[in-house]
N, C-alpha and C positions, 0 to 999 in steps of 0.2 A: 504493500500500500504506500502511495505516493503521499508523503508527509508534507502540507502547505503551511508556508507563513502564516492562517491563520489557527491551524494548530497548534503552533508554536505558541502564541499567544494567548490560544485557550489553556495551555498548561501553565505557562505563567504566572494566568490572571489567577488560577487556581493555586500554584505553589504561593503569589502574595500571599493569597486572601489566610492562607494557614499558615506561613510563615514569617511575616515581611518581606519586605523587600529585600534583605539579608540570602532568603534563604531560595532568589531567582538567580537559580545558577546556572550555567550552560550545561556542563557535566549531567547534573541531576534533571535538569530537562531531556535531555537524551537519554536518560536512562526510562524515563515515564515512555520517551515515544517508544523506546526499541531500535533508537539509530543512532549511528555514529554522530560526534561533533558536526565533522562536516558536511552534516547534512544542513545545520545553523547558516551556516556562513555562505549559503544559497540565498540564505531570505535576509541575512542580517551582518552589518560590518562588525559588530562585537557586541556586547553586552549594554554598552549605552546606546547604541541603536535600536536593540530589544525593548529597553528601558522608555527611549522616548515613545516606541510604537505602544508602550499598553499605558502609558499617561495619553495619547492621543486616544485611542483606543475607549478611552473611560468618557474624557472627553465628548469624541461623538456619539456613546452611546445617551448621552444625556438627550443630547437633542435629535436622536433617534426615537428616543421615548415620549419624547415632546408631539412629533411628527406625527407618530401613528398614536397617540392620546386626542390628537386636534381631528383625527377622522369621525371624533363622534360630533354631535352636536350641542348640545346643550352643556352649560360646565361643568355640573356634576356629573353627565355618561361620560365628559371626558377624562373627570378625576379616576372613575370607574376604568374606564380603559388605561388611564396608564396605569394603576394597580396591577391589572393583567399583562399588560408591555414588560413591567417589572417581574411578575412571577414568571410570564416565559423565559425571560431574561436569564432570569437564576435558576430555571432548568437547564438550559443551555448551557452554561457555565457548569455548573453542578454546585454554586454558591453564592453568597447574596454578601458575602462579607471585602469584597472589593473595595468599597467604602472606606469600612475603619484602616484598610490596608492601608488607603491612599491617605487617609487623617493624619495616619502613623509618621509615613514618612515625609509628609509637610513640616509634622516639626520637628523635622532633620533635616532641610533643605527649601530653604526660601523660595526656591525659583516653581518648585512641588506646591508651595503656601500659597506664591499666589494662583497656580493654578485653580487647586481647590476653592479658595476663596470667589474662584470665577464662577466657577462651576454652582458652589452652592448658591450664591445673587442669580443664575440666571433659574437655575432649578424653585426657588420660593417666589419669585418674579412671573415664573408660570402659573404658580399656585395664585400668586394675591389676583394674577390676572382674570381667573378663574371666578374670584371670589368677587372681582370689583364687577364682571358679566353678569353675576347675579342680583346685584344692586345693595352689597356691603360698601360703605365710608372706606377713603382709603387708609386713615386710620385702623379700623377694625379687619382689613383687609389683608393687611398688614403683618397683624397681630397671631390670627389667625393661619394664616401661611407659613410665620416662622413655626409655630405651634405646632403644625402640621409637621412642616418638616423636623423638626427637632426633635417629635415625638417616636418617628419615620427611624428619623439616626438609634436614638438612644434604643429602637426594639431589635434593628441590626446587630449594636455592638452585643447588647446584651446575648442574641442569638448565639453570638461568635461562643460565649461563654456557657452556654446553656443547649447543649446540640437537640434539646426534643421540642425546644419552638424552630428549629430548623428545620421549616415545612411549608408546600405549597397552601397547604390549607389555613396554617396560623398566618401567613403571611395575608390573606385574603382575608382573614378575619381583624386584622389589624386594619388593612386596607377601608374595609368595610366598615368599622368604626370610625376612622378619619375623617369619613367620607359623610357620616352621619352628622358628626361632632362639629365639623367646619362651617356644612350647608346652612344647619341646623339655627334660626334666627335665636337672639339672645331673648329666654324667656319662655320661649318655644315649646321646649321638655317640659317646664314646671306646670305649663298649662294644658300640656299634655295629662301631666300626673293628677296634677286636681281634679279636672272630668274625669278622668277614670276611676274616680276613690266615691 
């Protein structure tokens, strides 16, 4: 079997996500694919070559996600779709913790920092965008969107640490709460709860 540069990548993405970035090594990649080094040096000039392709790599897959999240209509189907965008995502991968890898090694390396930094402004900027469509303040829009995502992160890392929410179905249920919690006008649930009682 013909091993492609994006192979190469998906092993990578995977040796980060469990090891850091420490632990993306040419040798140990080529032992996961089953082929020599130079099979590497087909698709890559050395190791920071490798390196710059899975920060791109992260990268586009954001506004991959954005992309086919915007095929729905309305802004919550589209919050709903990208949930979905993300859990096929981390099928594909066979992990969801890319993230905290990339966190990691931001704060070892400025030029990583402000990467990330880009990455999450445009990622919570999708979200407030979402939220300002439905006719939230951009205050509250705001608020909401970092919330979202911050909530988003912190169920990641934790994953990272805790391998039995490591699941497409917790991930959809997190998803699914989000997605409640953000729409949801302030007041909304109480008044829910009182007519019910």
């Amino acid at each position: 079997m013909k091993v492609t540069k994006l192979d190469w990548l998906r092993v990578a993405v995977q040796q980060m996500a469990n090891h850091n970035i420490d632990g993306v090594k040419v040798e140990v990649l080529a032992r996961q694919l089953n082929v020599s080094k130079g099979s590497f040096y087909w698709h890559f000039k050395n190791r920071g070559d490798l390196l710059a392709a899975i920060v791109e790599l992260w990268q586009q897959e954001t506004e991959d996600l954005i992309v086919e999240a915007n095929k729905a209509n309305s802004p919550d189907e589209r919050m709903a779709r990208l949930f979905s965008a993300i859990e096929a995502l981390t099928e594909e991968y066979g992990t969801m913790e890319i993230d905290t890898a990339m966190f990691n090694w931001s704060l070892r390396d400025p030029k990583i920092a402000a990467v990330v930094k880009a990455v999450e402004v445009r990622r919570i900027a999708f979200i407030k965008g979402l939220l300002l469509d439905t006719g939230f303040t951009e205050d509250t829009a705001q608020f909401r969107a970092e919330f979202a995502y911050m909530t988003f992160v912190g169920f990641v890392d934790r994953a990272k640490r805790q391998p039995e929410l490591r699941t497409p179905e917790k991930l959809i249920e997190v998803g699914q709460f989000l997605l409640q919690s953000i729409f949801t006008p302030a007041g909304a649930s109480d008044a829910n709860t009182a007519s019910s009682s």
